[in-house]
N, C-alpha and C positions, 0 to 999 in steps of 0.2 A: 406531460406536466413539466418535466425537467426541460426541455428543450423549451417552451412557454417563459418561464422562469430567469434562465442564460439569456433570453434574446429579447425580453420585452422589460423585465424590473426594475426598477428605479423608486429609491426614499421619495419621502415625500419633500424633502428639501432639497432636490433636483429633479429637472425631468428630461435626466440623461440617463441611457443605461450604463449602468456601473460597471456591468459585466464587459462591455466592448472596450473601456481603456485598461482595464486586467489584460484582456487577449489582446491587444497592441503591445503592451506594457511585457505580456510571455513571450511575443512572437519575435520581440527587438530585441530580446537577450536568448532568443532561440531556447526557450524552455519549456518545460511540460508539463508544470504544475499551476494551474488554475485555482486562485483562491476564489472560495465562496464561503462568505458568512455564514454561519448558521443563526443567526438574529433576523436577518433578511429572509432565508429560507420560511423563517416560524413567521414572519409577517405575509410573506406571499401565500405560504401554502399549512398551516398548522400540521394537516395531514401528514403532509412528506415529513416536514421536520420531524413529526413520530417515529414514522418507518424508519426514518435514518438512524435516528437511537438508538431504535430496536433491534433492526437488521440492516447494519451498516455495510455487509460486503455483499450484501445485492443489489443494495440499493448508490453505492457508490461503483460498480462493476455499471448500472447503467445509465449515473452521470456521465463516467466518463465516455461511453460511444454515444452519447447525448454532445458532452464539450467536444471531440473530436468533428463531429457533423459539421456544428456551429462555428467550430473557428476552421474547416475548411471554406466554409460557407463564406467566412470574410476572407481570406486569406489562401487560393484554390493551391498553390504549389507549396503551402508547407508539409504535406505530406512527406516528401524529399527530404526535407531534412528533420521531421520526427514524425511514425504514424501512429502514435499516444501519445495521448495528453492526459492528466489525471489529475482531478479534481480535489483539492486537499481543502479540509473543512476549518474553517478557523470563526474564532470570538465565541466554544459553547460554553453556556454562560455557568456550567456548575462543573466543577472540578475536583477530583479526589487527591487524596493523599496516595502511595506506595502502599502504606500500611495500613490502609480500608481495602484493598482491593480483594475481593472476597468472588464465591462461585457463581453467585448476583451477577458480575460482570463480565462474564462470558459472555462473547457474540455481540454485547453491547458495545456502544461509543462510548469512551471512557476520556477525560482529560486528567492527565497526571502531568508534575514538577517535579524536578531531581538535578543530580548535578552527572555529567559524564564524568564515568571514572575509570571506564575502560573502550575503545575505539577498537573492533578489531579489522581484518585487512579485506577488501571487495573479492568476492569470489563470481565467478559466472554460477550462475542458475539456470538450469533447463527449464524452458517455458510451452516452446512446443518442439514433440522429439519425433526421429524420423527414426525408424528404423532398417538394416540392410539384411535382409532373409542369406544365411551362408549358405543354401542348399541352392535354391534358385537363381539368386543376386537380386532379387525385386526389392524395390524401394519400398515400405511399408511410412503412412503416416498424412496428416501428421497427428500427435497425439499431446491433447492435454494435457502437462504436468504441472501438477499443483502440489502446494507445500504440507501436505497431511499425505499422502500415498504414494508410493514409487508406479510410475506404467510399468506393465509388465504383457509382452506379447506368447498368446498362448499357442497358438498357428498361423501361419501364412496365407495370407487369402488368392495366394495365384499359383501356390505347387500343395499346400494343403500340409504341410511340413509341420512339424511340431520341435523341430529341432533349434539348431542355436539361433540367436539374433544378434547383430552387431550393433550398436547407436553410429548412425549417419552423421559424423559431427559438422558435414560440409554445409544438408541443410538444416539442422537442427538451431531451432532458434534459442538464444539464450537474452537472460536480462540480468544487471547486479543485484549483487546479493549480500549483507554486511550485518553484523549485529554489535551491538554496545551494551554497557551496563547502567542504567539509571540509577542513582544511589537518593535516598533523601538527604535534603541541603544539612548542614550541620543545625542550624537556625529552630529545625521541624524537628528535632529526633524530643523525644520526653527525656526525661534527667535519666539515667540509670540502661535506658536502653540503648541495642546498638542497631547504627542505624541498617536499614532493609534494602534490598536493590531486586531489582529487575532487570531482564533481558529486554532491549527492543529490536525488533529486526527490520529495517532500512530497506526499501526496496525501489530499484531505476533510478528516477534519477534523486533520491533523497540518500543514497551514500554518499559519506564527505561531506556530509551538509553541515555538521556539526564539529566543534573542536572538543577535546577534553578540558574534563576539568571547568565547564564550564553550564551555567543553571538555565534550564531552559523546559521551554512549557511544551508538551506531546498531545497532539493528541492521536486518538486511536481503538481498536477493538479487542477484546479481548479473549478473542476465540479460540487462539491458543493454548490452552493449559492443561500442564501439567508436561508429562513425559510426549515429546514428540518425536519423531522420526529425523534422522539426519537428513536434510535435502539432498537430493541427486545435484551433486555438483558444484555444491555448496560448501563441504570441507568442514561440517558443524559436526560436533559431538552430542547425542542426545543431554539432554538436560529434564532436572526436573525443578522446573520455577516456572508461577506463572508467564506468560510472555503479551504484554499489549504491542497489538501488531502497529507499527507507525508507518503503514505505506495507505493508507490513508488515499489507495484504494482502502484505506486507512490510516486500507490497508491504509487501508484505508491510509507535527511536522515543522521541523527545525528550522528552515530557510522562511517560513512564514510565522507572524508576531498571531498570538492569540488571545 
């Protein structure tokens, strides 16, 4: 259905597909982020637009190797110079404040406003890890690293070893990794109150996308809350505040208007 969607849609006030001057429009500035409406989605497909709500990082985990197909499909050698692309969701049409965001909005798409009020600095993130067996020297991997759980290798699958593991950092793949603080604008706080922030964490190529100090519309999931784990690689301190994810693989986004 996604792949349907990318490659055939179009309003009814054109009968061009919309989607193909986005993927000219990404591929001329060498980028990786694919906008797609979510008004459009609710018109093609009601269904999907649900699931997206619902369960936004499964369902954007397979937009994107849906938009990657489709713009190798126009475009066969951009692989070379990005093998992700990532679908970032823009115009949903209901949005919350910082200080609605409640346990309701876990796992869901969420759109929140605020103002940056802190930038901090791009760290590598491990994404997929190798490991190097110090008994043997076999190369183990590679291994999924996701931002809820550290890997952790328990044996060696070629001397059966149980002993140390080194990280392969030669082939171990990494992607950026940055987080900010969302604050509410001054404009939204109620008289008496101070105002509330939020962490967002920026993923590929949506680091630097944003300046400080300046109001801007997110959107994103909210499946991160509460006390999380420091990323392997990442340089973060745990925290405990909610966090709406804006990688848009929500993660599911700043460099696009909402």
């Amino acid at each position: 259905m996604q792949r349907n969607f990318l490659e055939t849609y179009h309003p009814h006030t054109s009968e061009e597909n919309i989607h193909e001057a986005e993927i000219d429009r990404m591929c001329s500035s060498n980028g990786q982020s694919l906008p797609v409406s979510y008004l459009h989605l609710s018109h093609h497909s009601p269904v999907m637009a649900i699931w997206l709500a619902d369960v936004p990082k499964q369902m954007l985990e397979l937009f994107d190797e849906v938009a990657v197909t489709v713009v190798l499909q126009r475009y066969p050698e951009y692989w070379m110079i990005h093998n992700e692309v990532h679908v970032r969701i823009t115009h949903l049409p209901v949005s919350d404040s910082l200080r609605e965001l409640r346990i309701t909005h876990i796992n869901a798409l969420v759109k929140v406003a605020g103002v940056v009020t802190r930038r901090g600095q791009v760290y590598p993130q491990m994404k997929l890890v190798h490991f190097n067996c110090l008994k043997c020297g076999a190369v183990l991997g590679p291994y999924v690293q996701n931002d809820q759980t550290e890997v952790k290798i328990k044996q060696c699958i070629e001397c059966q070893s149980t002993g140390l593991f080194a990280i392969n950092h030669e082939q171990t793949v990494y992607r950026n990794y940055q987080t900010l603080n969302l604050q509410e604008s001054p404009g939204s706080v109620p008289a008496g109150r101070v105002p509330r922030a939020k962490e967002v964490v920026l993923l590929a190529d949506l680091v630097d996308s944003v300046r400080g100090c300046r109001c801007c519309w997110w959107a994103g999931d909210g499946r991160r809350w509460g006390r999380h784990p420091r990323p392997r690689g990442a340089a973060s301190p745990p925290r405990l505040a909610p966090v709406p994810q804006a990688r848009v693989r929500v993660d599911h986004t700043p460099p696009l208007p909402l």
